[in-house]
C-alpha positions, 0 to 999 in steps of 0.5 A: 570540600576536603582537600587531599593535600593537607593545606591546599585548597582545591582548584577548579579549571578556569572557566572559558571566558565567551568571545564573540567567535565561540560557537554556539551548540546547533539542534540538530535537524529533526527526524521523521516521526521525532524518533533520532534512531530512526533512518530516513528511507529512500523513495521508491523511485517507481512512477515518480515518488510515491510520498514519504516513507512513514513508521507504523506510528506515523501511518494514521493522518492525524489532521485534514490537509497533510495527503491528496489521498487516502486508503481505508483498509479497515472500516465501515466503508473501505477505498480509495479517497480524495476527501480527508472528511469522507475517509475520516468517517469511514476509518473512525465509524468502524467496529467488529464484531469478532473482536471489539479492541479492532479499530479501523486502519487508514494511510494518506498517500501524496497522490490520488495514483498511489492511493488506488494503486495501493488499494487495489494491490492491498485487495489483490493480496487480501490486505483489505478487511471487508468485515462490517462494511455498511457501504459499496468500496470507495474508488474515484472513478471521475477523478482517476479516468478508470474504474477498479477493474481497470486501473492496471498496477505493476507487479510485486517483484525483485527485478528492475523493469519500469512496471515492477513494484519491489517487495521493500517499496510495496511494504514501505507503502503500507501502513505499519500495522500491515507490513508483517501480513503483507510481507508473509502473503507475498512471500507465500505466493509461488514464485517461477524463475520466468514471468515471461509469459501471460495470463488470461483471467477469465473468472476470478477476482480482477479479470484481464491480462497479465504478466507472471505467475505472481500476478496471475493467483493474486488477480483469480483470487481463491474462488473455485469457480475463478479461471485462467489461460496462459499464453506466451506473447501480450498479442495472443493473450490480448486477442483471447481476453478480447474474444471471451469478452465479446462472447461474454463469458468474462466474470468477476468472482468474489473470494467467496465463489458469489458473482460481483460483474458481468463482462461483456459488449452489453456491459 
């Protein structure tokens, strides 16, 4: 190496002699998903926690074992599961029709609760594709002490009451692949200033009572035959509900106007 000092050699810097007390480099901490750019989120705090938050490449379990639940959204039999052999089989037999590149879309949940919660809110909000399913919907009646039309879900809202589920939470719960659709479908639903009042379903997609506008057209689902009373207190929309039930007049409809069930004290 030439010098720029004719007649000098160049020097190089002392090289640090090690000691005992010098530190040594620590890794640092790995991240979720293996990605250092991505921020861990906080955790919904509604109903304790729901389970980690995971990116859109984090959103299929990848072995047996790593949830207590999980969702097919997408597949040849579509529900909840507790089982990772039955969910496994239902998410990876599917295949469309309308488009062959389509594959199933599944989520692991850390709770069975959180699994038929999502579940349920994904089919209220049409999150669910039904397309080629070859089985009735997985849901675990036994386990979870309630059937589908009965297990209550809280609402999708921006305020801070224990049974209101935030837009932010609610995505963070999807899958990756479904945030965007869930995002516009809940965001196109027509919001009121009050959700004060209650809604009596009579026919539509999940009959019953419940709190807010937002709740109310998810729950009827677009049916034409689907509808619904409004009242101002729980009470009085209890005892309506209780009524059209004991004359038997309760229906759950299909979004595409066919009857799924009869409500009624015979039921």
């Amino acid at each position: 190496m030439n010098s720029c000092f004719p007649g000098r050699s160049p020097r190089r810097a002392p090289r640090a002699e090690p000691t005992n007390n010098t530190p040594r480099p620590r890794t640092p901490p790995p991240t979720r998903g293996g990605d250092p750019t991505t921020p861990l989120r906080a955790k919904p705090q509604y109903r304790g926690s729901p389970g980690p938050m995971m990116s859109p490449s984090q959103s299929t379990p990848s072995r047996s074992g790593n949830f207590k639940a999980y969702v097919v959204f997408r597949g040849s039999q579509v529900g909840a599961f507790s089982k990772w052999r039955d969910a496994q089989v239902s998410w990876k037999s599917y295949t469309s029709k309308r488009d062959p590149q389509l594959e199933g879309i599944i989520k692991g949940y850390d709770s069975l609760h959180d699994a038929c919660m999502m579940f349920k809110l994904g089919s209220m909000y049409g999150l669910v594709d039904t397309e080629n399913v070859t089985r009735p919907t997985a849901w675990p009646t036994q386990e979870i002490g309630s059937s589908m039309d009965n297990f209550r879900v809280p609402e999708i809202g921006d305020t801070d009451e224990p049974d209101v589920l935030s837009l932010m939470e609610f995505l963070s719960l999807l899958p990756g692949n479904l945030v965007n659709l869930a995002s516009a479908k809940v965001k196109a639903t027509p919001r009121i200033e009050d959700d004060s009042d209650y809604y009596v379903i009579i026919r539509g997609r999940y009959p019953g009572v419940v709190r807010g506008q937002i709740s109310a057209l998810a729950a009827l689902g677009s049916s034409s035959k689907a509808t619904s009373a409004q009242y101002s207190s729980r009470a009085e929309a209890n005892e309506a509900f209780v009524s059209s039930f004991m004359s038997s007049t309760v229906i759950g409809y299909d979004d595409d106007g066919r009857i799924r069930r009869y409500y009624g004290p015979d039921d």
